[in-house]
C-alpha positions as CSV (number, residue, x, y, z in Angstrom):
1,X,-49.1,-65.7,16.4
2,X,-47.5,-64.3,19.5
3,X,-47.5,-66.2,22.8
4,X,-50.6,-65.8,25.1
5,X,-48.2,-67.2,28.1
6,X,-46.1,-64.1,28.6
7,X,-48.2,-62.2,31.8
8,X,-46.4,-59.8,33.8
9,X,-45.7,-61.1,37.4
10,X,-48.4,-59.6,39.3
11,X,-47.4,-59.1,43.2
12,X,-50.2,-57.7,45.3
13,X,-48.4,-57.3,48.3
14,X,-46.5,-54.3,46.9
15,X,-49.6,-53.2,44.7
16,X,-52.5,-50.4,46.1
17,X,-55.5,-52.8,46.6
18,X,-57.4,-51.6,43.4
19,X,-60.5,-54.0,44.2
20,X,-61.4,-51.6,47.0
21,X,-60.5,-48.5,45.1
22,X,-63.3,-49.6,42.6
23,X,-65.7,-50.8,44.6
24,X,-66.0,-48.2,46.9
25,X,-66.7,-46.4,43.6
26,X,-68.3,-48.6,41.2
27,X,-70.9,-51.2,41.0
28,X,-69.1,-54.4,42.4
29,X,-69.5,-56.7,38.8
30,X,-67.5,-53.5,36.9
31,X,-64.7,-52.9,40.0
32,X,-64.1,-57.1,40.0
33,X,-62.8,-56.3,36.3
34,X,-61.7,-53.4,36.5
35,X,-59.7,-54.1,39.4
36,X,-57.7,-57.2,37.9
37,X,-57.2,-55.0,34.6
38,X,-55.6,-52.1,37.1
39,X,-53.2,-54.5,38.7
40,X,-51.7,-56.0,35.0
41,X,-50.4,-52.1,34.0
42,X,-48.2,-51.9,37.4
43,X,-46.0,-54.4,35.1
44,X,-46.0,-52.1,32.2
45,X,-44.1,-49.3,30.7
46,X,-46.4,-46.0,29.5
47,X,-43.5,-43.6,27.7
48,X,-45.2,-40.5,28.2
49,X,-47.1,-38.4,26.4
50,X,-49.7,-40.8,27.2
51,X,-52.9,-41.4,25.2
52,X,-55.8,-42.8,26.7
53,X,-58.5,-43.7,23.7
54,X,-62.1,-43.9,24.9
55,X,-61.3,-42.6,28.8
56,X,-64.7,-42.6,30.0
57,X,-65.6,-40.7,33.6
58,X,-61.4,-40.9,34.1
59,X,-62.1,-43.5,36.7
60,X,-59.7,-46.3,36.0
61,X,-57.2,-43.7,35.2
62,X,-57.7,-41.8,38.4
63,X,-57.0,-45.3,40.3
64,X,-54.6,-47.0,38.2
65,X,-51.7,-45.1,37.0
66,X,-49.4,-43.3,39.7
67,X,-49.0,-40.4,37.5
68,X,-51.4,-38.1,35.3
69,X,-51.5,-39.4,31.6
70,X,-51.1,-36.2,29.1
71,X,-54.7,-36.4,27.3
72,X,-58.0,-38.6,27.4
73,X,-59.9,-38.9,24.5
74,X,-63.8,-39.6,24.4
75,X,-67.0,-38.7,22.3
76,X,-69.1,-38.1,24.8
77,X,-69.2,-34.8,26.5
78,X,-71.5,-36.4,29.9
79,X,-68.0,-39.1,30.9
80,X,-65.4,-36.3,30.0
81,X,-67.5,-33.6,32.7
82,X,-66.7,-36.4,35.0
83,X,-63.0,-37.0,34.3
84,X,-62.8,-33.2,34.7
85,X,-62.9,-33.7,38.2
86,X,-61.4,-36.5,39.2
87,X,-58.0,-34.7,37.5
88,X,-56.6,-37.5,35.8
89,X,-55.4,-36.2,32.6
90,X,-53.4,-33.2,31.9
91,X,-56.0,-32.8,28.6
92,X,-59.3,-34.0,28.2
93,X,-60.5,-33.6,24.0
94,X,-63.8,-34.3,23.2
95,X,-63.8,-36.2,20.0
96,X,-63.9,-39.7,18.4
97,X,-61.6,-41.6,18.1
98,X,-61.4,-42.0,14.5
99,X,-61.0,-38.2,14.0
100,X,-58.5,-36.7,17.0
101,X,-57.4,-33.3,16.4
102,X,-53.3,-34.0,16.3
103,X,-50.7,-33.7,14.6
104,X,-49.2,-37.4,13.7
105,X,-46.3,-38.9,16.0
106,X,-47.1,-37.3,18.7
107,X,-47.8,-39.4,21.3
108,X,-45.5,-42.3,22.5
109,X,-48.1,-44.6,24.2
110,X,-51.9,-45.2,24.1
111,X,-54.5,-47.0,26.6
112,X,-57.7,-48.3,25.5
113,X,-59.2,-50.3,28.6
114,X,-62.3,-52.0,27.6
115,X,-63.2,-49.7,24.9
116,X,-62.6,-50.7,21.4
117,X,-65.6,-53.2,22.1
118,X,-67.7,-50.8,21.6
119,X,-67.0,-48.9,18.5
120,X,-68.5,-50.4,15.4
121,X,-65.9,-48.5,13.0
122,X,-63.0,-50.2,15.1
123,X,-60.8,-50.3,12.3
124,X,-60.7,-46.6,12.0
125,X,-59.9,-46.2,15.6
126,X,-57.0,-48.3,15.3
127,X,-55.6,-46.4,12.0
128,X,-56.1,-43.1,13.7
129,X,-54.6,-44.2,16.9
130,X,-51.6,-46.1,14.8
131,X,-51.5,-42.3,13.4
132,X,-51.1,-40.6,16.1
133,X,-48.0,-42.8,17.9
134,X,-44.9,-42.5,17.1
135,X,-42.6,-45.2,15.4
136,X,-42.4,-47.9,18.3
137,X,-44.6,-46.9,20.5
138,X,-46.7,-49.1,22.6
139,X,-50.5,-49.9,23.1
140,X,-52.4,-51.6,25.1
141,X,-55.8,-52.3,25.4
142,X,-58.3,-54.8,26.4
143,X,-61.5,-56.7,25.4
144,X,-63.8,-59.2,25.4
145,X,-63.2,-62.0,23.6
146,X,-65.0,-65.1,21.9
147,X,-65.3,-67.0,25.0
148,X,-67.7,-64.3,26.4
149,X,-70.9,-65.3,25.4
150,X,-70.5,-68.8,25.9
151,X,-69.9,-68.8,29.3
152,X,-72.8,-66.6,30.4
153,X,-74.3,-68.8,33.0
154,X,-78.1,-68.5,31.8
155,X,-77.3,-70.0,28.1
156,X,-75.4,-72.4,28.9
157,X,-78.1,-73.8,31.2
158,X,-80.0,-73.4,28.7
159,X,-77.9,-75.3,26.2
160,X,-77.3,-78.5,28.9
161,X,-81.0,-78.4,29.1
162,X,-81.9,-78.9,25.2
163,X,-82.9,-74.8,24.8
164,X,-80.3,-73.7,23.0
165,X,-82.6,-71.5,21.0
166,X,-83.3,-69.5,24.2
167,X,-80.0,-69.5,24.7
168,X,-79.2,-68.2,21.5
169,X,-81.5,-65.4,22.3
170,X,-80.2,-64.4,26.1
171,X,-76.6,-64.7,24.5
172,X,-77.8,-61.9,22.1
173,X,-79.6,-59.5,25.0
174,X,-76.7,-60.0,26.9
175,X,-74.3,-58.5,24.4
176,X,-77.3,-56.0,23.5
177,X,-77.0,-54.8,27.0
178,X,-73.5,-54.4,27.0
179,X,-73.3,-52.3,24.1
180,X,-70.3,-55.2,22.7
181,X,-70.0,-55.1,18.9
182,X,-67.1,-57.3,19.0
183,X,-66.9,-60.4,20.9
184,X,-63.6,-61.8,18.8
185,X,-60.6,-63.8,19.3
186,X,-57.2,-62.9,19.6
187,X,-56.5,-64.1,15.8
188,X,-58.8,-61.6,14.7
189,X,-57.9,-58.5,16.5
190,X,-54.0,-59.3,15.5
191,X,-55.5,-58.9,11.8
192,X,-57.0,-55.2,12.5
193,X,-53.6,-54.6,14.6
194,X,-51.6,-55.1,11.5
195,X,-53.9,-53.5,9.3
196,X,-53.7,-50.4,10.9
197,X,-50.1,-50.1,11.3
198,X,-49.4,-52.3,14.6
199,X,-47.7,-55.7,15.6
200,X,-49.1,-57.6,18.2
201,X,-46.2,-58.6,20.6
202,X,-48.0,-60.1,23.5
203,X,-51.5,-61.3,24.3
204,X,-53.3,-63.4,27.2
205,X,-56.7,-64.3,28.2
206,X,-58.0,-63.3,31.9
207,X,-61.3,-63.5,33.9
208,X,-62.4,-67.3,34.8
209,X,-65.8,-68.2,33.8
210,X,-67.0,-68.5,37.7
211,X,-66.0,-64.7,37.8
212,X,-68.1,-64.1,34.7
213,X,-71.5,-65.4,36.2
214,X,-70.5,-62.7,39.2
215,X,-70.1,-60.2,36.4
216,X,-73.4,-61.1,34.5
217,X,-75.8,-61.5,37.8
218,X,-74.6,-58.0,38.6
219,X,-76.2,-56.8,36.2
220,X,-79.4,-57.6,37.4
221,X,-78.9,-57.5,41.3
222,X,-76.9,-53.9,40.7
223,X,-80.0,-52.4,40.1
224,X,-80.1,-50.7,43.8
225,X,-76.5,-48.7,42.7
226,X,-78.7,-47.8,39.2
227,X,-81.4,-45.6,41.4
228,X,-78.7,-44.2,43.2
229,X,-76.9,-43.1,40.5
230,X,-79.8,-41.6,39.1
231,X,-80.7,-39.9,42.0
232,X,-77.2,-38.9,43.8
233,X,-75.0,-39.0,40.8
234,X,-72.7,-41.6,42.7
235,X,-73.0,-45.6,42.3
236,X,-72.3,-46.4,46.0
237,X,-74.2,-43.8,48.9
238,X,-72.2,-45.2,51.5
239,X,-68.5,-45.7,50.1
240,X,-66.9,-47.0,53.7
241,X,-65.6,-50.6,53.9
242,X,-68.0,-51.6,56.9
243,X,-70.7,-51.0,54.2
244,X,-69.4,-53.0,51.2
245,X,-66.9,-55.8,53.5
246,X,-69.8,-58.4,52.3
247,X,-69.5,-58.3,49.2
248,X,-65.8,-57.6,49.3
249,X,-65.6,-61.2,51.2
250,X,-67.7,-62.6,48.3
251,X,-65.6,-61.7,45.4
252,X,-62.1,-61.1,46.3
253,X,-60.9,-64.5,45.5
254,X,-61.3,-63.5,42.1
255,X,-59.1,-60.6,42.0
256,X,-56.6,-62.4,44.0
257,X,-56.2,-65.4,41.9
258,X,-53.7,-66.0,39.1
259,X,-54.8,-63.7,36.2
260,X,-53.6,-66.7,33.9
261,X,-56.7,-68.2,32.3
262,X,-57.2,-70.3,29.5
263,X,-60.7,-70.5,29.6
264,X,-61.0,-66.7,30.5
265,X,-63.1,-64.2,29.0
266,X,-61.5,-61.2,28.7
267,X,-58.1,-60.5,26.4
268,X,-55.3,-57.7,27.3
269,X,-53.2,-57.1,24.3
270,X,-49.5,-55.4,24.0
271,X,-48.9,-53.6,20.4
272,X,-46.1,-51.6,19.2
273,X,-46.6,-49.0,16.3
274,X,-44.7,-50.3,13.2
């Protein structure tokens, strides 16, 4: 099993400060991940042509890279309108991932950030995007991973307290809600790597507990950003830092600490195409 204690150096005095660059964006409990995720690929070789599997609205992209990756890839034609125009791709292809329309080889990296969660026929993704790279060739990607759902605050009150059935059950409308169909540990996703084609060279797990209960009570207190998406098509009305310092204040500290977490939540993996 490769090492999970090999995580790039991560200096944020050099770095652009990607927590505001989400938030002032995003709902805050989705900018507090995505804004640790953005800082670990400032350590990490993309050999272009760049593919990025499952890109969403091209947000992350848009924020994180300091160059236009060659295509993004999604199923769903609402995200890709949105990725359109915020010009982070060179291509946008709408298709799933499982069934991209290329010729094999012919890209020399992939991205799937937070993604591969959500796909029930993972396995497929993986073989088509093993496909598609050339001999070599990295990807990375990232997940949650089997210490998810345990650390949800509400069930594991509920478990101290003798309920674990109701635990059971929040666990399960938790993971409902967030669309996860995989929830697995790093042993597991090394079998599908190398399955479909890959080696796993490099894992580690991020995202303390503490900054989970942020992440889940968001959720639930992000509902104000939910009407104003509906009605304004933008998750934040008033995107100026005078508007969001407070909550900036509040959950800094958690993009600021060491990514290094034994206990974290969240898994980033480095593979290489056989």
């Amino acid at each position: 099993m490769p090492s999970s204690q090999s995580i790039p150096h991560i200096n944020t005095s050099v770095n652009p400060d990607f927590l505001w660059l989400h938030l002032r964006d995003l709902p805050y409990f989705r900018s507090m991940v995505r804004a640790v995720e953005a800082r670990f690929y400032q350590e990490i070789d993309l050999p272009a042509p760049t593919l990025d599997v499952g890109c969403g609205d091209g947000h992350f992209a848009s924020v994180t890279f300091n160059r236009k990756l060659e295509v993004g890839l999604d199923p769903w034609q609402g995200p890709l309108q949105k990725a359109l125009r915020l010009n982070a791709y060179h291509g946008l292809v709408l298709a799933d991932g499982a069934h991209a329309p290329f010729p094999k080889g012919i890209f020399a990296s992939a991205v799937s950030n937070s993604v591969l969660e959500h796909i029930p026929h993972v396995g497929d993704v993986l073989a088509e995007t093993a496909r598609l790279l050339m001999p070599g060739a990295p990807f990375i990607f990232c997940v949650p991973n089997h210490q998810f759902l345990s650390a949800l605050s509400v069930s594991s009150t509920c478990d101290r307290i003798g309920l674990r059935p109701l635990g059971n059950a929040y666990r399960s409308f938790f993971n409902r809600i967030s669309r996860h169909q995989h929830c697995d540990p790093p042993e597991i996703w090394q079998a599908r790597l190398e399955s479909a084609g890959f080696r796993l060279e490099r894992w580690w797990h991020y995202f303390s507990p503490q900054a989970l209960h942020w992440v889940e009570w968001g959720h639930y207190f992000g509902l104000p950003s939910l009407i104003c998406h509906w009605l304004f098509g933008k998750w934040i009305l008033v995107p100026q830092k005078w508007n969001l310092a407070w909550i900036d204040s509040m959950i800094r500290r958690f993009y600021e600490q060491d990514p290094k977490c034994e206990q974290g939540v969240y898994t980033f993996y480095i593979a290489r195409r056989n």
